[in-house]
N, C-alpha and C positions, 0 to 999 in steps of 0.2 A: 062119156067124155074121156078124151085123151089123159094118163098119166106121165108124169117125166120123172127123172131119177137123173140127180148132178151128184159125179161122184168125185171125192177128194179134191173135197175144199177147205183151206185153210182155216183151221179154227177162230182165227182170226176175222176173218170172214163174216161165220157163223155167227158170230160174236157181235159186230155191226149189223147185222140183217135181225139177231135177237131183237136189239135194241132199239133199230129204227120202227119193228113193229111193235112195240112195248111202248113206243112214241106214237103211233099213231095207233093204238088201239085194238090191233088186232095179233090174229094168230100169227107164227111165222110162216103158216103155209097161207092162209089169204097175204101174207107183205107181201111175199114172192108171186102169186096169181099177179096181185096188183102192180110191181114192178116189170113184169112179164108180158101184160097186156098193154099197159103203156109202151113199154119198146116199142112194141107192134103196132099203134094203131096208124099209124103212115106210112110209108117207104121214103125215102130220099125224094124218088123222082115225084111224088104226091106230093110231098112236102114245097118241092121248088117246084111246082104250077099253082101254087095257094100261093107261094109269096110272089111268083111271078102277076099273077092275077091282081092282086093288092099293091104289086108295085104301080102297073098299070094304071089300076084303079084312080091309085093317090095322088100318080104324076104330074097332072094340069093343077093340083092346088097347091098353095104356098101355106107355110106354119110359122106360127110365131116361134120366137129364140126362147124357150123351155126353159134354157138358164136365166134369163132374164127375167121369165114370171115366176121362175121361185125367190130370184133374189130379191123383188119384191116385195112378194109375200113372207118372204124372212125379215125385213126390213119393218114391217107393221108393226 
């Protein structure tokens, strides 16, 4: 497997990416694998032929007012 090397990053930085992997459990080089591969798992234009498809998909049905069944159900 490929290595990468990101140079002169702001301790600051370093300091969030500590932390947010110290929150979820792992190393700071698996945080960074895992924020790295996520970037990656779509491009733009993948991404708007998924939503295009779904738009599609959805268009002929109608939805109830969302706000309206929560404030219902706040109101129980």
């Amino acid at each position: 497997m490929a290595e990468l090397l990101i140079r002169n990053l702001e301790p600051e930085v370093i300091k969030r990416l500590k932390l947010r992997a110290k929150q979820n459990h792992r190393s700071l080089q698996c945080e960074l694998k895992s924020i790295v591969e996520a970037a990656t798992k779509m491009s733009l234009e993948e991404a708007r032929k998924v939503s295009n498809a779904w738009h599609k998909r959805l268009s002929n049905r109608s939805f109830s007012d969302s706000a309206k069944l929560l404030r219902e159900d706040r109101d129980r």
